[in-house]
Structure formats: C-alpha cells, structure tokens
N, C-alpha and C positions, 0 to 999 in steps of 0.2 A: 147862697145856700145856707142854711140851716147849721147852727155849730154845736157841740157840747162839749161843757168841762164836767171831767170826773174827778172825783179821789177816791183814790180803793184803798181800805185800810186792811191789814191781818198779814197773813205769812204773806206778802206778794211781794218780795224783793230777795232773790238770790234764787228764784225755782223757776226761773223761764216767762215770766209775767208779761215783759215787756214782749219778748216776743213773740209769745200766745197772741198778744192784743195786735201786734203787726200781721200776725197774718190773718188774724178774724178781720181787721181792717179794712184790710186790703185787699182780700175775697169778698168786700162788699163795695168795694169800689171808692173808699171811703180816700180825704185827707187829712194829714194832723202830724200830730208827733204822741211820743208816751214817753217819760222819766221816773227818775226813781228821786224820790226826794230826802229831803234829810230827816226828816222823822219817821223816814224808814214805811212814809207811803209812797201810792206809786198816782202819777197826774197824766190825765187825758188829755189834750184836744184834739177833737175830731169834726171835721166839716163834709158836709156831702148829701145825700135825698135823704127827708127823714126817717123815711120806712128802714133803709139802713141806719140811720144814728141809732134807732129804735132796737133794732138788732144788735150792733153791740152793745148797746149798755144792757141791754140781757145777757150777754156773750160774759161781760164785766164781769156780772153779780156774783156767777158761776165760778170764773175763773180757770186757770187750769187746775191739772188734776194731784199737781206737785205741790200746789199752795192753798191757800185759804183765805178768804173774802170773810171778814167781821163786818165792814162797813162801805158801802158803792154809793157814792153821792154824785148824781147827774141833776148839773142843770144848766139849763139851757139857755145860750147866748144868743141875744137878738141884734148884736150887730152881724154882720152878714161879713163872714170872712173866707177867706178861700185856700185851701191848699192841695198842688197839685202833688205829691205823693205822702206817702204816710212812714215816717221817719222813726228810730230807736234814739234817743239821745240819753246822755251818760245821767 
C-alpha cells in the first residue's frame, strides 16, 4: 500500500491536531500514527488506498478549526509499508 509522510507546521499542537487527523484517518480507512514533535510540528505517517491518502493530506492542509496550517508538506514514500490501525503517539 501506498504511504505518506507529512509535516504540518503553524498552531497545530495543543488544539486537538493529533486527534482531528485520527479521526479523519480512520474514517478513511487509513494506517499510520500522528505526533507532536519538538519543534512544536506535528508528523504523519499514513498508509492505505491512495484516493484516501489523497484525502487526508487535504484534510491536513485545512486542519481543525482550533489551529492553524502555515505549512503541510506530503510526500510520498515508495517503500510499501503497512499499518494496521491509525495510532496518537505522544
């Protein structure tokens, strides 16, 4: 399956970020995890059909409606990896 990594930069850590993208996720059927990192962005990966990768990473750009997207950077891993459900990790 098809994978991508994101980095979403702007207000997206401490407004619900991580778990906006868990349930856009996972309403698409999607695998991965989402964290917060220490430069205070927040990292993707997501695996699963592309037509949903495609959907979150517009889901990303957007954000919720508690924070703010400056910067959504997807791209797209061509090793073929898999996860079966879509995880918060700290």
């Amino acid at each position: 399956m098809p994978t991508i990594r994101v980095r979403i930069r702007g207000r997206v850590q401490g407004v619900g970020f991580r778990y906006f993208t868990q349930r856009q996720a996972t309403s698409l059927g999607l695998g991965g995890f989402v964290r917060n990192l220490a430069d205070g962005s927040v990292e993707v990966e997501a695996s699963g059909e592309r037509v949903a990768l495609e959907r979150l990473a517009s889901a990303l750009e957007c954000g919720p409606d508690t924070g703010r997207v400056d910067e959504c950077t997807v791209d797209w891993d061509h090793r073929v990896l898999s996860h079966d459900t879509f995880s918060v990790r700290p």
